[in-house]
VOGUVEX-667808 format. One record per residue (C-alpha): z, x, y. Coordinates in steps of 0.02 Angstrom, whole numbers, padded with zeros to 5 digits, always signed. Layout:
residues N
ZXY ...
//
This chain:
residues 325
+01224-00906+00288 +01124-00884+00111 +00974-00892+00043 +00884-01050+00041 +00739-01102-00089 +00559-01077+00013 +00519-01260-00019 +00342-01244+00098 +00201-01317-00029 +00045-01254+00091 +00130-01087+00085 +00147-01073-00123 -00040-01169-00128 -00122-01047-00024 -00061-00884-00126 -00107-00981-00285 -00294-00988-00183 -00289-00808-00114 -00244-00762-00325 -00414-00849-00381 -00513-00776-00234 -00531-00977-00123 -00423-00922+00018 -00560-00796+00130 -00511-00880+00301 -00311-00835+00315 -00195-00966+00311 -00056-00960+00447 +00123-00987+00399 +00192-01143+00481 +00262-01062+00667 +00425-01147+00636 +00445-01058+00478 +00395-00885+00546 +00234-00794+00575 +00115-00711+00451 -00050-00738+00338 -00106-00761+00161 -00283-00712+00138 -00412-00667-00013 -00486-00498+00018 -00593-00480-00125 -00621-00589-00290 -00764-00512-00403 -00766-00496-00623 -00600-00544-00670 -00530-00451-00507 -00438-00510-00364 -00364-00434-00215 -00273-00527-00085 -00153-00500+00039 +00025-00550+00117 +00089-00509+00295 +00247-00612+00348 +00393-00615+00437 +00517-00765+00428 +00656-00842+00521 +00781-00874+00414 +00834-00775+00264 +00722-00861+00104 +00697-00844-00079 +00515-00892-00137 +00494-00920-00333 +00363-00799-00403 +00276-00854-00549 +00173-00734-00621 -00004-00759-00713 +00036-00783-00907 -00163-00689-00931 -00160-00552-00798 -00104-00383-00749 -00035-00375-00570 -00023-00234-00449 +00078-00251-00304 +00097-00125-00143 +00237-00120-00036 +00171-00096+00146 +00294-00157+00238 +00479-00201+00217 +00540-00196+00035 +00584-00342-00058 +00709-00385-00194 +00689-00483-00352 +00804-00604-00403 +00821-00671-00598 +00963-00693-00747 +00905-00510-00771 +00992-00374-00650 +00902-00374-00483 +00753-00243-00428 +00683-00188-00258 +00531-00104-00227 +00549-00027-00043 +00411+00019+00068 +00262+00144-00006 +00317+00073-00164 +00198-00015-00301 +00241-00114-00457 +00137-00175-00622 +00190-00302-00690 +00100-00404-00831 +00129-00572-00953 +00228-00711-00875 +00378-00694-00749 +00498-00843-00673 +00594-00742-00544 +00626-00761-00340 +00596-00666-00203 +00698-00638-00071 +00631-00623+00112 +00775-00573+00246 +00740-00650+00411 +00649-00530+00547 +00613-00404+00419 +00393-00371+00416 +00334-00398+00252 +00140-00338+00200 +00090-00335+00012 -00081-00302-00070 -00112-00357-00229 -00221-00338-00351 -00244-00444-00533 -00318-00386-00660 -00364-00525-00788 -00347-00487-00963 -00527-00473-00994 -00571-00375-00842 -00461-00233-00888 -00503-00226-01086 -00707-00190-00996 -00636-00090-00859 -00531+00023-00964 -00637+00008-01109 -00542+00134-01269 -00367+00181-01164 -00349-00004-01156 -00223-00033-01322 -00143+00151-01229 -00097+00044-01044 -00062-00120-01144 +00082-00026-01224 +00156+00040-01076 +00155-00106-00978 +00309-00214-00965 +00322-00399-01022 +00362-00504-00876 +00465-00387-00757 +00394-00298-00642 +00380-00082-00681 +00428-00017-00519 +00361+00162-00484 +00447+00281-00368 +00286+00292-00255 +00099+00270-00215 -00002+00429-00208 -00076+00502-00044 -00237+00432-00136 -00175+00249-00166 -00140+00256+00002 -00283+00296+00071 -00379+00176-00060 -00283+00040+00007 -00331+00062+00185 -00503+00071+00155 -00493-00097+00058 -00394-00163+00214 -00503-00104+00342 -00696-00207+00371 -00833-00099+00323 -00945-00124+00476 -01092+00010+00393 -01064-00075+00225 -01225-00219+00187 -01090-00267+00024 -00933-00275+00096 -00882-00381-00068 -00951-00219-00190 -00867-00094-00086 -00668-00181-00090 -00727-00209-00267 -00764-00022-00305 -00631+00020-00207 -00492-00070-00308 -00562-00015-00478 -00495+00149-00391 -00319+00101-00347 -00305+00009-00541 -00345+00185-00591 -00232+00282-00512 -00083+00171-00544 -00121+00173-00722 -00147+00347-00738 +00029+00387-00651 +00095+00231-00807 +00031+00326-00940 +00065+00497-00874 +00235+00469-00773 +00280+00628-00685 +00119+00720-00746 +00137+00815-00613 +00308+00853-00568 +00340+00904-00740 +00276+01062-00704 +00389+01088-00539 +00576+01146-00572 +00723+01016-00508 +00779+01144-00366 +00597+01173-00310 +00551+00993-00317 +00727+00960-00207 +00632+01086-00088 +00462+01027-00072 +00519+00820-00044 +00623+00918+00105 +00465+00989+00170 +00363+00820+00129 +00511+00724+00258 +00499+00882+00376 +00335+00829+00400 +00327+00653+00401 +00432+00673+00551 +00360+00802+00638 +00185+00773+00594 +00109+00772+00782 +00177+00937+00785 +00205+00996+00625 +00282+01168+00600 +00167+01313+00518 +00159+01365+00341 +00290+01504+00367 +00397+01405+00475 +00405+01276+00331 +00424+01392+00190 +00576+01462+00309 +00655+01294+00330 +00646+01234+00146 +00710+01410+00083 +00533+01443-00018 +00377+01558-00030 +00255+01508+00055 +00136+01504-00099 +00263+01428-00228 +00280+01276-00091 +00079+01270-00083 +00075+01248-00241 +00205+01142-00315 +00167+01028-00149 -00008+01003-00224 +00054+00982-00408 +00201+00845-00343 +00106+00750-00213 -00072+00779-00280 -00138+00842-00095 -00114+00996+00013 -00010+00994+00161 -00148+01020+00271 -00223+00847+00209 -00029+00776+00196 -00024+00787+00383 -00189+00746+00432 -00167+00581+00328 +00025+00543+00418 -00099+00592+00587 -00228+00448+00536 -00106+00326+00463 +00010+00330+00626 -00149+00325+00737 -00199+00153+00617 -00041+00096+00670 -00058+00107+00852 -00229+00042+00852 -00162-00133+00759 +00018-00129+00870 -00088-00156+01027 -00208-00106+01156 -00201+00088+01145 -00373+00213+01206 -00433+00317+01074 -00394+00456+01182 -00220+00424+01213 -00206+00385+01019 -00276+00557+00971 -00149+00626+01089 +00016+00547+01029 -00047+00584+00836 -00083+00776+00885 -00252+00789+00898 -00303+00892+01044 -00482+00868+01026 -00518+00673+01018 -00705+00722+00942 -00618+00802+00785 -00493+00642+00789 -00662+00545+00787 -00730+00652+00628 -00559+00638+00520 -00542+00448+00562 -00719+00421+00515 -00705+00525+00350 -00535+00434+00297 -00582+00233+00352 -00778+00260+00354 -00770+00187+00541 -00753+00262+00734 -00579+00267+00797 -00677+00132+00924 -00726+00012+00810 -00547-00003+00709 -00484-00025+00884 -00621-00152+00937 -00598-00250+00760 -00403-00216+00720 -00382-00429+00715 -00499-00442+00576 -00393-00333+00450 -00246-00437+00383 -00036-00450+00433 -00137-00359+00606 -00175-00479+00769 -00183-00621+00681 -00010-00649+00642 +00077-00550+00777 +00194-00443+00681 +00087-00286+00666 +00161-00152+00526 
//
C-alpha cells in the first residue's frame, strides 16, 4: 500500500499554532491516526521553537509549506524523514539538522511505526538581521531558496543545546528567557558550521578522519564501558595523541566529554522510556558512583537525575504521547 495525503486539518492547524508560539498546551494526534504531540516550546522576538513527536499508523505524506519570511532550523531526533517534490528527493536521518529558508511546497513522508521527534526553530527575517547583526548579508548568501540544506550532523554542542531547551528548568524563575537564550545558541552554531562547512575537518587528513569516525562508533557502542585511550588508539590503528587531537578538531569535544555525553544522553533516555531508579540508571550508563552521575547530569541538564525522572512527562514526544525516543 502507498502513501496517502495526511488530510487531518487539527493536525496541520496546530503546527501552524506551535510556528507562531499559540500552541503551549500539546495537542494530541487523533488515537486513530497514531500517537504523538505538537507543542510550542518557546515564542519570544521574532523566535520560535516548537516541537514534533509522532508516530503513525499508516504510511503518510504531510505537505510542508514553509514560511515565505523566515529561516527554519530543523533537528532530527528521532527517525529520519524524506522529502518529497518535482525536485529529486532528500532525507535527513537521525542527529541530522537542516536550514532551510524562503518558501517551500514539498511533502513529507512519515512510514508507519517509525518514532518521529523534530525541534524547530524559525528565525523571522527581522530577528536574524538583529541577531546576527554585520555577518547577516554573509548567512543570507549561503542559505538555500526553498529546499532544505541538509548538514551531515549536529555538533556534540547542538546536542546538548537542544536538550537543555527540551528539558523544564525547575531552578530557572524565566523559563521563557532561558529556551530563548538557549536557542540563540543552537542558531549559532548551525550557522557557523553554514558559513564555515568542514572548518574543522579540513585540517584532518581523509585516512585519519576514516580513523577517528571508527573510534567515534567504537564508542557510541561501547560507551558504558568504553575502552582506554591506548586500547582505542590500538583498535583504530593511530597514536594516541594524533587521535586526541584530530577527535577534538572533527567533533569539536574530547573523548572524555564524547562519552560522558553518550553516558548522559542514554541515561535521558531511560529516564523518559519508563520507570527506571537513578541508581540502576547510573549503573547501566557506567557510572559506578551514582553521586558523580548526580554531578555530570546536573552540569549537562541543570537538574538532579531525580527530578528529570520525577518530571520526564512534562518534556515533549516523552509520557505524554507514549512513544518515548
Amino acid at each position: 500500500m502507498g502513501c496517502e495525503t495526511f488530510s487531518d486539518k487539527g493536525v496541520y492547524d496546530a503546527h501552524a499554532r506551535a510556528v507562531a508560539g499559540r500552541c503551549p498546551t500539546p495537542y494530541a494526534i487523533a488515537d486513530g491516526t497514531g500517537k504523538g504531540t505538537i507543542r510550542s516550546v518557546c515564542f519570544r522576538s521574532g523566535l520560535s521553537v516548537y516541537a514534533h513527536s509522532m508516530c503513525f499508523n499508516r504510511d503518510v505524506f504531510f505537505a510542508d509549506e514553509a514560511c515565505h519570511d523566515a529561516i527554519l532550523f530543523g533537528f532530527c531526533l528521532g527517525d529520519g524523514v524524506t522529502w518529497r517534490s518535482s525536485k529529486r528527493p532528500m532525507t535527513i536521518d537521525q542527529g541530522g539538522y537542516y536550514v532551510q529558508a524562503g518558501s517551500s511546497s514539498d511533502s513529507i513522508e512519515y512510514l508507519a511505526g517509525a518514532r518521529y521527534r523534530f525541534l524547530c526553530i524559525t528565525l523571522s527575517r527581522r530577528a536574524a538581521e538583529s541577531l546576527i547583526g554585520n555577518d547577516a548579508s554573509r548567512v543570507v548568501d549561503v542559505l538555500p531558496s526553498g529546499r532544505p540544506f541538509l548538514c551531515n550532523e549536529m555538533t556534540p554542542r547542538m546536542k546538548a543545546l537542544l536538550e537543555q531547551i527540551e528539558i523544564e528548568p525547575h531552578d530557572c524563575a524565566l523559563p521563557g528567557i532561558y529556551r530563548y537564550g538557549k536557542a540563540c545558541e543552537v542558531v549559532a552554531e548551525a550557522l557557523s558550521e553554514i558559513v564555515s562547512p568542514s572548518r574543522r575537518a579540513a585540517v584532518v587528513s581523509r585516512t585519519d578522519r576514516i580513523a577517528i569516525a571508527a573510534a567515534k562508533r567504537i564508542l557510541e557502542e561501547r560507551y558504558a564501558h568504553p575502552p582506554t585511550y591506548p586500547e582505542l588508539a590500538r583498535e583504530v590503528c593511530m597514536s594516541e595523541s594524533k587521535l586526541s587531537r584530530g577527535f577534538r578538531e572533527m567533533y569539536g569535544t574530547t573523548i572524555h566529554s564524547y562519552v560522558v555525553s553518550l553516558r548522559l544522553e542514554a541515561a535521558l533516555r531511560l529516564f523518559r522510556e519508563g520507570d527506571v531508579g537513578v541508581s540502576e540508571v547510573a549503573c547501566w550508563v557506567g557510572y559506578s558512583n551514582p553521586s558523580h552521575f548526580s554531578e555530570a547530569f546536573k552540569k549537562r541538564f541543570g537538574i538532579l537525575p531525580k527530578e528529570a525522572r520525577a518530571s520526564c512527562s512534562l518534556g515533549f514526544g516523552l509520557n505524554d504521547t507514549g512513544i518515548g525516543l
